[in-house]
Steps between C-alpha positions, in 0.01 A plus 500: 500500500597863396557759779560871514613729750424918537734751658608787455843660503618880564653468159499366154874431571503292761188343412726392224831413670272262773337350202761432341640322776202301531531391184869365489375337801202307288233640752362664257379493093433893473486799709260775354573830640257793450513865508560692817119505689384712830526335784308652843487232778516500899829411658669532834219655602491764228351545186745529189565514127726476242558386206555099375587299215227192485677154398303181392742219512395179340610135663395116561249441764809281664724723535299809603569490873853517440473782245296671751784477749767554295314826370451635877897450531583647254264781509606841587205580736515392833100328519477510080104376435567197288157338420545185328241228345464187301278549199372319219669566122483436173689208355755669347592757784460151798717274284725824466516560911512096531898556440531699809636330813732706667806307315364213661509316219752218361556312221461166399886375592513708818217325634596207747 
């Protein structure tokens, strides 16, 4: 099963260098990353806003608790909100996200 995880990023550019990541680490298939986007919330008591960069990264179902907390180590933002979710997909786009494992993976003559 396909997955897909949300969060946003104070910046295109490191939206792009922690995607990147996440993709030489095979946690990930894609990362889309959106124009910058208002952000108001609450936090520490306060209310705030600023400015964001949304990111839809694109995974495996299996490995999307381990892109999750890869993402939150790598992420610049002390409590980033990282909402992730399995999903249904079309055949091409699951069979594509199938071939994501984390680099879990091995071939036939390294397998015992």
């Amino acid at each position: 099963m396909s997955a897909l995880i949300y969060c946003p990023f104070p910046d295109a550019g490191t939206a792009e260098r922690v995607g990147a990541l996440l993709l030489d680490e095979k946690l990930i298939a894609c990362i889309n990353i959106g124009n910058p986007i208002a952000s108001i919330f609450d936090w520490d008591g306060g209310r705030g806003a600023g400015e964001e960069c949304p990111a839809l990264l694109k995974t495996h179902a299996d490995v999307l608790e381990n892109a999750i907390a890869r993402l939150e180590d790598l992420h610049p933002y002390d409590a980033p909100a990282i909402l992730g979710w399995p999903c249904m997909a079309g055949k091409a786009t699951g069979e594509w996200l199938a071939g994501f494992d984390g680099g879990n993976s091995r071939s036939d003559d390294q397998q015992t």
